[in-house]
C-alpha positions as CSV (number, residue, x, y, z in Angstrom):
1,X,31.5,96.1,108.3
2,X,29.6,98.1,105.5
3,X,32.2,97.3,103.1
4,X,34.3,94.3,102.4
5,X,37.8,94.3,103.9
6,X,39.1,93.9,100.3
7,X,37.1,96.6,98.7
8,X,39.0,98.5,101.0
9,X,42.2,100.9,100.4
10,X,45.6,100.0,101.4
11,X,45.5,104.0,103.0
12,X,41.9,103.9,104.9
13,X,42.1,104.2,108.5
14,X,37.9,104.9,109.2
15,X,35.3,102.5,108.8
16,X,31.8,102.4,109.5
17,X,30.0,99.5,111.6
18,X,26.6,98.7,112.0
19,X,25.7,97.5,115.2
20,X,22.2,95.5,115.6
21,X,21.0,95.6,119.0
22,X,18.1,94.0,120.7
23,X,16.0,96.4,122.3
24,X,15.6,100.5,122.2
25,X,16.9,100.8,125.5
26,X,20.5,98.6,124.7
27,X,21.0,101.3,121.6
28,X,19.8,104.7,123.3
29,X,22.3,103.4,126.1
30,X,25.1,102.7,123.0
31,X,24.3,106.2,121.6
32,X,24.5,108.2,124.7
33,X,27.5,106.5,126.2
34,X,29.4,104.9,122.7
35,X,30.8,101.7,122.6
36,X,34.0,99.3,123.4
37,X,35.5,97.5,120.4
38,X,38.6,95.9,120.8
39,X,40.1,98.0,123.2
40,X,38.9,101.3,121.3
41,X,36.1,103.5,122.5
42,X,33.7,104.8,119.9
43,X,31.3,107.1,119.7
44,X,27.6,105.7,118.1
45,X,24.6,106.9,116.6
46,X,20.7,105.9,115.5
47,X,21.2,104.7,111.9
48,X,18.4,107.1,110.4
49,X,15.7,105.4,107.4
50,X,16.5,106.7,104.1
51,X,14.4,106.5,100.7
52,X,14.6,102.8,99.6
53,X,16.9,102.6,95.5
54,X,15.8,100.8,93.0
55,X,19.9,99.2,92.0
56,X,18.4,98.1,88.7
57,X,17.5,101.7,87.3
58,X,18.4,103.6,89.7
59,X,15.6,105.3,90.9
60,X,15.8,107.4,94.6
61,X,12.5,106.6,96.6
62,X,11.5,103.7,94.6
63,X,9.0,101.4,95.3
64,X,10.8,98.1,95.0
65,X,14.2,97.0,94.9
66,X,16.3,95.2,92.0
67,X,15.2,91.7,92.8
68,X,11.4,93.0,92.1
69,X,12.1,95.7,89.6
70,X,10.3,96.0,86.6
71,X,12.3,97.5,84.5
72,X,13.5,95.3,81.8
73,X,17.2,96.8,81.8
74,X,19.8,98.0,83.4
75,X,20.5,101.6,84.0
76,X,24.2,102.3,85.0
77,X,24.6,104.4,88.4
78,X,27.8,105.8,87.4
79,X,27.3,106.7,83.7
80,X,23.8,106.6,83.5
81,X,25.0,104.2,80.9
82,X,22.1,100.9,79.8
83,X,24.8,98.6,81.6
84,X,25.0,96.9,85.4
85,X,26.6,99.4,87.6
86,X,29.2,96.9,88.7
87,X,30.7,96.8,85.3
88,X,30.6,100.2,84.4
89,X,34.3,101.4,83.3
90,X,34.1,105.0,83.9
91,X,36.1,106.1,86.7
92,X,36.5,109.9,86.4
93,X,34.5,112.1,88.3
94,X,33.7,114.6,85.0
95,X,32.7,111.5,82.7
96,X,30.2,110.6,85.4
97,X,26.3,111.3,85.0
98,X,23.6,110.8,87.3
99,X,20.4,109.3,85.7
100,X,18.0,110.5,88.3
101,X,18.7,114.6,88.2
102,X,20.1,114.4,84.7
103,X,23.3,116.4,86.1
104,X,27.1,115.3,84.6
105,X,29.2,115.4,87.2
106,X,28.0,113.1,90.1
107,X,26.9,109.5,89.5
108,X,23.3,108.7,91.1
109,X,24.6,107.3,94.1
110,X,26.3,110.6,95.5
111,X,24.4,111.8,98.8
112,X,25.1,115.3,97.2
113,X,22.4,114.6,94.1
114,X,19.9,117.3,94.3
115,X,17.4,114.3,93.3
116,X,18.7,112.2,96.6
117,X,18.4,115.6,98.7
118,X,15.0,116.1,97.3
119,X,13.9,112.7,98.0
120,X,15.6,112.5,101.4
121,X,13.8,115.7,102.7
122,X,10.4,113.9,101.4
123,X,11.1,110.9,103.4
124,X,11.9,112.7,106.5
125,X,9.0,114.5,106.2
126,X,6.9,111.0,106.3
127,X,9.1,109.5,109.0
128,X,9.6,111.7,111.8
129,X,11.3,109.1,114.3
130,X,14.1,110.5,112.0
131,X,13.9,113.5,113.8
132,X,15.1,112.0,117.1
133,X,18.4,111.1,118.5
134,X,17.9,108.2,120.3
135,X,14.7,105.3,119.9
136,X,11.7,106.6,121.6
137,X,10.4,104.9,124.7
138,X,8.7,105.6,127.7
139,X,11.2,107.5,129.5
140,X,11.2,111.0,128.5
141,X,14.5,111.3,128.3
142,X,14.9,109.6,125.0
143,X,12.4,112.0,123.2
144,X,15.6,114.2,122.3
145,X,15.4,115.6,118.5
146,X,18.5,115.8,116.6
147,X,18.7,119.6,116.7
148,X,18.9,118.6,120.8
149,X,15.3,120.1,121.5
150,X,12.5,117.9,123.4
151,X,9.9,116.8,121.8
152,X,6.9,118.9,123.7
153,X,4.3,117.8,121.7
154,X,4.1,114.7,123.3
155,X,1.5,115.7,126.4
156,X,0.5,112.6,127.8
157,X,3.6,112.1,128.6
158,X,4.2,108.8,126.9
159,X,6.5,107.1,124.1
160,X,5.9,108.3,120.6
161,X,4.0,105.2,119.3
162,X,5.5,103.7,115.7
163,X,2.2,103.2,114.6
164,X,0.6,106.2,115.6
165,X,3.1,108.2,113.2
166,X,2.8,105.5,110.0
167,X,6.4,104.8,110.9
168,X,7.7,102.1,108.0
169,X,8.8,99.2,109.8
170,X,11.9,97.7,111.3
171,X,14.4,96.7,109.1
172,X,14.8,93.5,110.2
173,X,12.7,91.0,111.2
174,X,13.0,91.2,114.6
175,X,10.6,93.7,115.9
176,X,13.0,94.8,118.6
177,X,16.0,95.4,116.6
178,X,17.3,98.9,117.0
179,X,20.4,100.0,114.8
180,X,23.4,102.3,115.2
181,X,26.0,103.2,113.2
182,X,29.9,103.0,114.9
183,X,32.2,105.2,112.9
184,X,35.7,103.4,113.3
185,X,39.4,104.0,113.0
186,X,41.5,101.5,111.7
């Protein structure tokens, strides 16, 4: 799960799941016909690349991650505060400030920050196997776009290569490894 089972609320009844499967063809087949957990049928989807954060200072697209960083403190996601995030005290949505658009209101982690938006549009831009609904591969079929549109420019009738479009990498070792995310109720 994306989230520990005790960081959890007493109430919550959804949960998201990310599944790690083995080849394009397993997860296109987990996205087009969902899956069987338990008993429950859900429905799937590609987990789409976003802009890589910096959890040090916060930054949306950043080059590095916290372990790297090299910033020399912390910057407070919630507050905007110079403390670590995870011990920041403010709770209330108007005391929070987001230290990437500057905006009170929203801490930097909200997917609604015009700075995240910004950057995420960017990204997408520069990584257009986000524009697909399933993982590209030789059958035609999977060269769906999200808006449910084929891909036409695609004439010699072949899978859209990774390399070809400067396509960042897996995010996993395993050169394989295709994601999707399993929205689930409790």
């Amino acid at each position: 799960w994306i989230k520990p089972k005790e960081q959890c609320h007493g109430e919550q009844r959804v949960a998201h799941l990310i599944v790690t499967l083995c080849t394009p063809e397993a997860a296109n087949q987990a996205i087009q016909e969902g899956l069987n957990i338990e008993g429950k049928s859900v429905l799937t989807r590609k987990l789409l690349w976003e802009p890589r954060n910096c959890m040090k200072h916060q930054e949306v697209g950043a080059p590095h991650i916290a372990a790297t960083c090299p910033a020399t403190t912390d910057v407070c996601g919630t507050c905007a505060g110079g403390h670590c995030t995870l011990s920041c005290t403010v709770k209330e949505k108007h005391r929070m400030c987001c230290c990437n658009c500057k905006i009170d209101g929203h801490a930097a982690w909200d997917r609604a920050c015009p700075s995240f938006v910004a950057a995420l549009a960017c990204f997408n831009e520069k990584t257009p196997l986000n524009h697909y609904r399933f993982y590209p591969t030789g059958d035609p079929s999977t060269w769906v776009l999200l808006d449910n549109k084929t891909d036409t420019r695609n004439t010699q009738h072949s899978a859209p290569s990774n390399d070809a479009w400067g396509h960042p990498g897996p995010t996993c070792c395993n050169e394989a490894c295709s994601e999707v995310q399993v929205p689930h109720k409790a």
